[in-house]
KOLLOTI-571641 format. One line per field, with one value per residue (C-alpha): residue in one letter; x, y, z. Coordinates in pm, 1 decimal, decimal comma. Last residue first. Layout:
% KOLLOTI-571641
residuo	(A; ...)
X	(X; ...)
Y	(Y; ...)
Z	(Z; ...)
END
This chain:
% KOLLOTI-571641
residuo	(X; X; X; X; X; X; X; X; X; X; X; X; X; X; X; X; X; X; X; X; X; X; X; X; X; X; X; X; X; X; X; X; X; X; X; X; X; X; X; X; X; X; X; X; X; X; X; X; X; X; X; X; X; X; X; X; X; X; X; X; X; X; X; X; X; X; X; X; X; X; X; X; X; X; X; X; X; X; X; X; X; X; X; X; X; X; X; X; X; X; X; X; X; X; X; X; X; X; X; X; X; X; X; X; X; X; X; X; X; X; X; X; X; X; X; X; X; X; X; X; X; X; X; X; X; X; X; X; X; X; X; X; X; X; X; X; X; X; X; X; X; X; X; X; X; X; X; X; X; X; X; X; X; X; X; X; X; X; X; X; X; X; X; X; X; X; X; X; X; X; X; X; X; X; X; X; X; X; X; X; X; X; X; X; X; X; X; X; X; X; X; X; X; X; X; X; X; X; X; X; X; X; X; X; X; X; X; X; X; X; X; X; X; X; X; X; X; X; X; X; X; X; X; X; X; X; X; X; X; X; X; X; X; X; X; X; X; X; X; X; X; X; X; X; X; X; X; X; X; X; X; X; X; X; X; X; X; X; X; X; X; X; X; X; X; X; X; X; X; X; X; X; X; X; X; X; X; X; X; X; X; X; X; X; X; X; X; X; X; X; X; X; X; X; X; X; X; X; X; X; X; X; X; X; X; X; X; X; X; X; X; X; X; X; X; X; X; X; X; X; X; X; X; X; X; X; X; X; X; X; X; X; X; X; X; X; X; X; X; X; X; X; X; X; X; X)
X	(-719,7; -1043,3; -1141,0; -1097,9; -1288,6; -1246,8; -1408,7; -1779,3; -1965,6; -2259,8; -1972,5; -1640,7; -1713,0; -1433,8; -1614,4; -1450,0; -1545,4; -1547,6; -1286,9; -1158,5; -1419,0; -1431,3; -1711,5; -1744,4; -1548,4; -1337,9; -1358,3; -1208,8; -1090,8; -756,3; -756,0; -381,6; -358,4; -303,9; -326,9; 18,5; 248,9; 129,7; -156,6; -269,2; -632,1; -790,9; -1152,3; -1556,9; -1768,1; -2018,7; -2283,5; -2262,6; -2570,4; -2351,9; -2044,2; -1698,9; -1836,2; -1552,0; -1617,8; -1315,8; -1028,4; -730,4; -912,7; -765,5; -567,3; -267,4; -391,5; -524,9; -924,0; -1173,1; -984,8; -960,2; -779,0; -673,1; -598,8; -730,3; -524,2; -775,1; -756,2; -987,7; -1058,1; -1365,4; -1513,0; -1311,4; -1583,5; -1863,0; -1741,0; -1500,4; -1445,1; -1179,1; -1246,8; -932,3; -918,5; -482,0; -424,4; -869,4; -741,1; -1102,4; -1091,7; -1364,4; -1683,9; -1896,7; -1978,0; -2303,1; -2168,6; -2216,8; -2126,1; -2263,8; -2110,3; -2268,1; -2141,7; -2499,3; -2582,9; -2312,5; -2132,1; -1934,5; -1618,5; -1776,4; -1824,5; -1936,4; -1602,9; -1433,3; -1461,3; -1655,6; -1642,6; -1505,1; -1596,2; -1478,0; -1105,1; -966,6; -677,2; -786,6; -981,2; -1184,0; -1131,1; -1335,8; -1134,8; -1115,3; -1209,4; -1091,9; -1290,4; -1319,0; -1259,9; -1497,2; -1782,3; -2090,9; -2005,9; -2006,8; -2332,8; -2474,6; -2337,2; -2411,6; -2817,9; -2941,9; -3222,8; -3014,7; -2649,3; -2596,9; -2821,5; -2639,7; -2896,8; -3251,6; -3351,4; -3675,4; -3991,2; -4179,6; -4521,8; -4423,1; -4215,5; -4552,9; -4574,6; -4912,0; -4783,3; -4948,4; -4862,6; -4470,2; -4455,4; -4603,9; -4349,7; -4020,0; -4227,0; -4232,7; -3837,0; -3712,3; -3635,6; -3292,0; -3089,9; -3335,6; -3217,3; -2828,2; -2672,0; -2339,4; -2167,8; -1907,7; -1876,5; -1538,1; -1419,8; -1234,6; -1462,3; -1683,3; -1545,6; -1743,3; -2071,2; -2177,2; -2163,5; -2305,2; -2653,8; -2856,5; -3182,2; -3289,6; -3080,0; -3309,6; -3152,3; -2873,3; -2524,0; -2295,3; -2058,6; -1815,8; -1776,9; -1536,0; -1388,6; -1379,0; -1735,2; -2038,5; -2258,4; -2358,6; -2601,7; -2731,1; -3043,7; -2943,8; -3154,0; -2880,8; -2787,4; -2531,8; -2458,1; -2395,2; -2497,3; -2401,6; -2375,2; -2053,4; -1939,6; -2143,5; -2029,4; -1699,1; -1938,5; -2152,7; -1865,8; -1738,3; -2084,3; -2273,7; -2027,4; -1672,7; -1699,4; -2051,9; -1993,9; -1709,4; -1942,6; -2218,2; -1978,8; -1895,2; -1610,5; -1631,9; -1254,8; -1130,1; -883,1; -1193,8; -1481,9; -1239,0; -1165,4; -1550,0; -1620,8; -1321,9; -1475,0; -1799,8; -1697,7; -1424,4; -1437,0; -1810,2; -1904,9; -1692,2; -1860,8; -2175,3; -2158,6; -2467,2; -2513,7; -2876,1; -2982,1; -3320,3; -3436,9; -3748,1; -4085,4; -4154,4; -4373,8; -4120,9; -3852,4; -3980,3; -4043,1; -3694,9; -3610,7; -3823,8; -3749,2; -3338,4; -3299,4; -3135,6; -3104,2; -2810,9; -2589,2; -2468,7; -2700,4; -2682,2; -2941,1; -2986,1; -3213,5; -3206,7; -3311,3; -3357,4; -3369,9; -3630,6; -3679,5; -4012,5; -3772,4; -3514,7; -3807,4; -3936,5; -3611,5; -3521,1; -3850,5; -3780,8; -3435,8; -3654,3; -3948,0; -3706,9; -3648,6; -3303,6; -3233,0; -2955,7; -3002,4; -2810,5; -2891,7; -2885,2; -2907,8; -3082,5; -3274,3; -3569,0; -3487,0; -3751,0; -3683,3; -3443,5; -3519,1; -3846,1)
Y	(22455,9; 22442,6; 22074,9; 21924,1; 21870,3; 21750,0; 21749,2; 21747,7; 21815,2; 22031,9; 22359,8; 22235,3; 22191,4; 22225,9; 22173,7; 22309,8; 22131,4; 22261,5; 22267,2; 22614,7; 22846,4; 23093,2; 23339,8; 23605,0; 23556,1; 23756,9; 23795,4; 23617,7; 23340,4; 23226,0; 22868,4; 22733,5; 22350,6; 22019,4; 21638,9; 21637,7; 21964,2; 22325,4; 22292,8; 22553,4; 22609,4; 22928,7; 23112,7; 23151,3; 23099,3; 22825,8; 23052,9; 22885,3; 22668,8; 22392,8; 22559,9; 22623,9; 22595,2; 22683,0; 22711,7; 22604,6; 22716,1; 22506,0; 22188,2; 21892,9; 21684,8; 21717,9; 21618,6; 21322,1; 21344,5; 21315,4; 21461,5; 21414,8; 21706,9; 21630,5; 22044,7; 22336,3; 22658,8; 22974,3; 23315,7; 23625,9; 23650,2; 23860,7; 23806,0; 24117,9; 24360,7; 24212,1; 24382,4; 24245,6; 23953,5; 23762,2; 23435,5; 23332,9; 23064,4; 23106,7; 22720,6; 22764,3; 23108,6; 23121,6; 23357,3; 23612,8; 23566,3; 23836,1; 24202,4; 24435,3; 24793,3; 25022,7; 24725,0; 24502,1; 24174,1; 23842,1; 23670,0; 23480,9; 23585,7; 23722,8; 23371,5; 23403,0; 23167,1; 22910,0; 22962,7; 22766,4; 22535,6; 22827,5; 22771,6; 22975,7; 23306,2; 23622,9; 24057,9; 24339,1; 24321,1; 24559,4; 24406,5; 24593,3; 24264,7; 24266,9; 24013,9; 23772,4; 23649,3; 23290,7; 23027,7; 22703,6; 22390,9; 22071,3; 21746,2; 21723,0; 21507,8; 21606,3; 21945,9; 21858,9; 21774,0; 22023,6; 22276,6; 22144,4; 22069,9; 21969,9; 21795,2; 21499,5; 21495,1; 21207,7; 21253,5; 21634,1; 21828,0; 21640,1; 21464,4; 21599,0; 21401,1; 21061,8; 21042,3; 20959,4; 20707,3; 20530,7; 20490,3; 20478,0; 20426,5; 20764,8; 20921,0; 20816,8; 20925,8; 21242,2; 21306,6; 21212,7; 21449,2; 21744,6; 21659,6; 21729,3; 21447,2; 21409,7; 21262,1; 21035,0; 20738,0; 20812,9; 20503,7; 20372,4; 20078,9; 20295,6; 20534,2; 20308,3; 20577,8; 20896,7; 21137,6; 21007,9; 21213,7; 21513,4; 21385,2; 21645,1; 21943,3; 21678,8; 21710,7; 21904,0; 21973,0; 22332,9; 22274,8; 21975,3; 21888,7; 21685,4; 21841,6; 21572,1; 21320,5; 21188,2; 20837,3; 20814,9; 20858,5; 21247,4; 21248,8; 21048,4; 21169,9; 21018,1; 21269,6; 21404,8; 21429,1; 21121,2; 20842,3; 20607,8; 20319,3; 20021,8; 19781,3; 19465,2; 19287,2; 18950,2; 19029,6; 18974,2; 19143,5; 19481,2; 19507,2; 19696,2; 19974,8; 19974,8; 20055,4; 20375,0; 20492,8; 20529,6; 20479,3; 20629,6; 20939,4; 20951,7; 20974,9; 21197,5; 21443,6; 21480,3; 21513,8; 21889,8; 22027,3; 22360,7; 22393,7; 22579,5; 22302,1; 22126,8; 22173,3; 21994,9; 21701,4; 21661,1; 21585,9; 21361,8; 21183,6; 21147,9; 21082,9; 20799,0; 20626,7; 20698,2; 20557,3; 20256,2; 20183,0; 20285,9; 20029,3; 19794,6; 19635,3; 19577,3; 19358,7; 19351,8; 19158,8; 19374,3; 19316,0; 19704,1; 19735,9; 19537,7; 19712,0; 20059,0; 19877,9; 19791,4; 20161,5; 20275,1; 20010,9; 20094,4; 20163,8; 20498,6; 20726,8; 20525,4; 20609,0; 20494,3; 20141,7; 20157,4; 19984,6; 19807,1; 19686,0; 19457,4; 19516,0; 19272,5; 19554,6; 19598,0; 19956,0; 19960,2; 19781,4; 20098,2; 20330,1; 20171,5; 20199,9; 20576,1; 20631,8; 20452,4; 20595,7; 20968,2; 20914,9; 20844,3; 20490,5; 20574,9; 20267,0; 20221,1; 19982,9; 19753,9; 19660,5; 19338,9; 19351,3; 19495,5; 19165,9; 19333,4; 19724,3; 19952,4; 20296,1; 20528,4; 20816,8; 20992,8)
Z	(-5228,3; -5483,8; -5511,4; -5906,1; -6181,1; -6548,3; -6881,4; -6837,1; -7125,8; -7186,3; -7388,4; -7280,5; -6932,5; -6573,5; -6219,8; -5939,8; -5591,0; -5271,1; -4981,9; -5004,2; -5109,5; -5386,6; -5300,2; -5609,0; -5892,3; -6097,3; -6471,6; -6753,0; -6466,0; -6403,4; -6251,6; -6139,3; -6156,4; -5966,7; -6039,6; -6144,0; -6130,1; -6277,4; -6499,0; -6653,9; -6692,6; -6864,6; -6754,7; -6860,9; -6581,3; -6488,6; -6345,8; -5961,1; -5802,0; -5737,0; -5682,4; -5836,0; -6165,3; -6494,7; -6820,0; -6998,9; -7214,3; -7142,3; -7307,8; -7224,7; -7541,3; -7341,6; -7033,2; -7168,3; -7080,6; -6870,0; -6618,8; -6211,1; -6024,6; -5674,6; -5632,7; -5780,4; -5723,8; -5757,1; -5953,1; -6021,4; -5690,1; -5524,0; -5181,0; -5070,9; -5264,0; -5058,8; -4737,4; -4457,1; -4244,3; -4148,6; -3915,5; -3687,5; -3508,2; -3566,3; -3769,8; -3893,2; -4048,7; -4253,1; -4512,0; -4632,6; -4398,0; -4541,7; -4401,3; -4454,2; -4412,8; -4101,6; -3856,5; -3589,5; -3489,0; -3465,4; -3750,3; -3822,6; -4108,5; -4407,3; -4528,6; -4836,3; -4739,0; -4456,8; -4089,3; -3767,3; -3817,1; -3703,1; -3323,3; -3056,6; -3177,5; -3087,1; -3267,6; -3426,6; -3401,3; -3684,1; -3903,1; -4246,5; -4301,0; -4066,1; -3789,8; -3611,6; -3317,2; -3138,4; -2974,0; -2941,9; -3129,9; -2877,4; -3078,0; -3400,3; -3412,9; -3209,9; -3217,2; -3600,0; -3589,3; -3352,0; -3625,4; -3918,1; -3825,9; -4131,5; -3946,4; -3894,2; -4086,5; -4234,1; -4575,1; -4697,0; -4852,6; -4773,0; -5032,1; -5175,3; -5038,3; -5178,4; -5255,8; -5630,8; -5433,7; -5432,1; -5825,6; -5947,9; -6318,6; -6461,9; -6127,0; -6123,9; -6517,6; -6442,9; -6231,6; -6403,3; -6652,5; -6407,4; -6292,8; -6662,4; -6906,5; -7078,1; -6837,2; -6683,9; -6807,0; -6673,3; -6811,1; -6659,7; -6852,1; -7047,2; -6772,8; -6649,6; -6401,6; -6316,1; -6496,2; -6289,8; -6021,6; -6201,3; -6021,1; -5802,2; -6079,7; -6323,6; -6100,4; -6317,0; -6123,7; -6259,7; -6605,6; -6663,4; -7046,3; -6745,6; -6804,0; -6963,0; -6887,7; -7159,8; -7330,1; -7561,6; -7952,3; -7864,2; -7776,5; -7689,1; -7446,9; -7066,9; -6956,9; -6583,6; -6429,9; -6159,3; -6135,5; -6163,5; -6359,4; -6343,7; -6700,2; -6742,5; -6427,8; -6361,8; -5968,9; -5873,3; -6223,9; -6162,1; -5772,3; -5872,7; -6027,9; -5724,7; -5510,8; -5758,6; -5878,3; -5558,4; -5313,2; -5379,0; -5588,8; -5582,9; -5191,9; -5239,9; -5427,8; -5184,5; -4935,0; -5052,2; -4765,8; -4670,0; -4550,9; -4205,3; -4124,0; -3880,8; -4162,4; -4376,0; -4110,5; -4019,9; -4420,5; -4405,9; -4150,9; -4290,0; -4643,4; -4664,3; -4294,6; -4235,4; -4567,1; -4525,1; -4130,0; -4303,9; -4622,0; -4548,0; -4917,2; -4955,1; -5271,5; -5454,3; -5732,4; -5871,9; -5919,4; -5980,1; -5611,2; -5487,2; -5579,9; -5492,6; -5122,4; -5093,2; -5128,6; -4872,3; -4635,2; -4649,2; -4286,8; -4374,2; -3996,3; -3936,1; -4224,5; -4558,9; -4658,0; -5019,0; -5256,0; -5485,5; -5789,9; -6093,6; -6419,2; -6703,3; -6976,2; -7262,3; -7294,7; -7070,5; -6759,3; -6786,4; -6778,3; -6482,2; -6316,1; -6377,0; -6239,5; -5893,9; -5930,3; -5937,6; -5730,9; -5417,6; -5239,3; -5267,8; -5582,5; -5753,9; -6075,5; -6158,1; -6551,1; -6710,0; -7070,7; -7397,0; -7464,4; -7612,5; -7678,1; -7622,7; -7689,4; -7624,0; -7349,9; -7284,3)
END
């Protein structure tokens, strides 16, 4: 159940959602002796913050709101809508660790008094190589490093992950054995800005008028028209609207020509990717070129070799190929739990 108590240990931000998890991650920071103080992120209009200001009081928490949707719409949403309109399946989820919840809070730390900032995210912070490294949560069902790679970026030294080694069925236990409300509290939804998870009518919404255009096999047979490529992502089978003797995936997306290609599960498979933006834990030269590589959240990290070919960017070979590697989302380099870089696939 984490370290234990620790009288004096510091002041510690913590972010709350109004979820069981931060509400958890909270209590347990209070039992080991922290002063902890709570916050919480306004990102988009459907997030009026109540539920999270309600944990607080219920743990006799400071609380502070920052209201960062015009930011959050500037550095996720519209880049998300961007991808989706260049053919890309963009991971916001990422970007908004990236920038919001570890990123802004971080720079808040020293306005506040705060020592240290904490999650409830089932992830580690470990120590290796003389420095802090993030870690796959023990909770290999809700690890969440995959999303969080961009911390490999920044200051982890004063981020603790207290629910890192638990699994979800004890952060629940806790919530009932304390009376928590959040324990009431629903899985997040996938992506929080988009209402009813409803891609499509959201980025109608969003994106200037999509042309149409031709779904193509790959041996250069038309087989079918749609109504703008941000309907389609690299792997996708339902929903193509053609009929054919074989089940056919989405293979490339042509977003320059609105073309989708299409053809059986064997043309899904690459041994090689270019990873671009890359973000490493550690000196290049002391990076591992043998990694396990994740190029999605519910992927088999797979064995494969990095080489880096200009700054920030580098050439993936895996052992074996891969099924599904999609232009916009994230690649995720370990080195056994660890974290050691990450990148989005180009």
């Amino acid at each position: 159940m984490g370290i234990g108590r620790r009288q004096g240990a510091g002041r510690v931000l913590v972010a709350l959602s109004g979820g069981v998890d931060s509400a958890v991650a909270a209590l347990l920071l209070q039992q080991q002796g922290y002063e902890v103080v709570a916050a919480h992120m306004l990102l988009c209009a459907a997030d009026d913050g109540a539920g999270a200001a309600a944990v607080a009081a219920e743990l006799g928490l400071d609380f502070h709101c920052f209201d960062c949707r015009a930011e959050f719409d500037r550095q996720v949403v519209a880049p998300f809508c961007d991808a989706y309109q260049r053919g890309f399946t963009p991971n916001p989820c990422v970007d908004c660790n990236q920038h919001f919840k570890f990123g802004y809070l971080l720079e808040q730390l020293p306005r506040l008094g705060v020592d240290y900032l904490a999650s409830g995210h089932y992830a580690r912070i470990v120590n290796a190589a003389e420095r802090k490294l993030l870690a796959r949560g023990r909770d290999v069902r809700k690890d969440q490093s995959y999303f969080m790679f961009p911390l490999c970026g920044l200051d982890i030294s004063r981020v603790l992950l207290p629910l890192g080694e638990m699994d979800k069925g004890q952060v629940q236990q806790l919530a009932r054995q304390h009376h928590l409300t959040a324990r009431h509290s629903d899985e997040s939804q996938d992506i929080c800005f988009i209402p009813a998870n409803d891609y499509g009518a959201f980025l109608r919404q969003r994106l200037q008028a999509q042309p149409a255009g031709e779904i193509v096999h790959v041996d250069g047979r038309v087989l079918g028209r749609h109504s703008g490529c941000y309907r389609f992502t690299i792997g996708q089978r339902r929903g193509l609207g053609i009929a054919w003797h074989q089940p056919l995936y989405v293979v490339a997306i042509d977003s320059a020509a609105a073309r989708v290609v299409v053809g059986e599960k064997e043309h899904l498979l690459r041994r090689q990717m270019t990873v671009g933006r890359v973000i490493t834990a550690l000196p290049w030269d002391k990076m591992p070129t043998r990694v396990d590589c994740r190029i999605r959240y519910r992927h088999q990290p797979a064995p494969a070799r990095l080489e880096m070919v200009e700054t920030e960017r580098l050439v993936v070979e895996f052992d074996q190929p891969q099924s599904g590697i999609t232009p916009g989302q994230a690649a995720v380099f370990y080195r056994d739990d660890m974290v050691v870089g990450g990148g989005w696939i180009e």
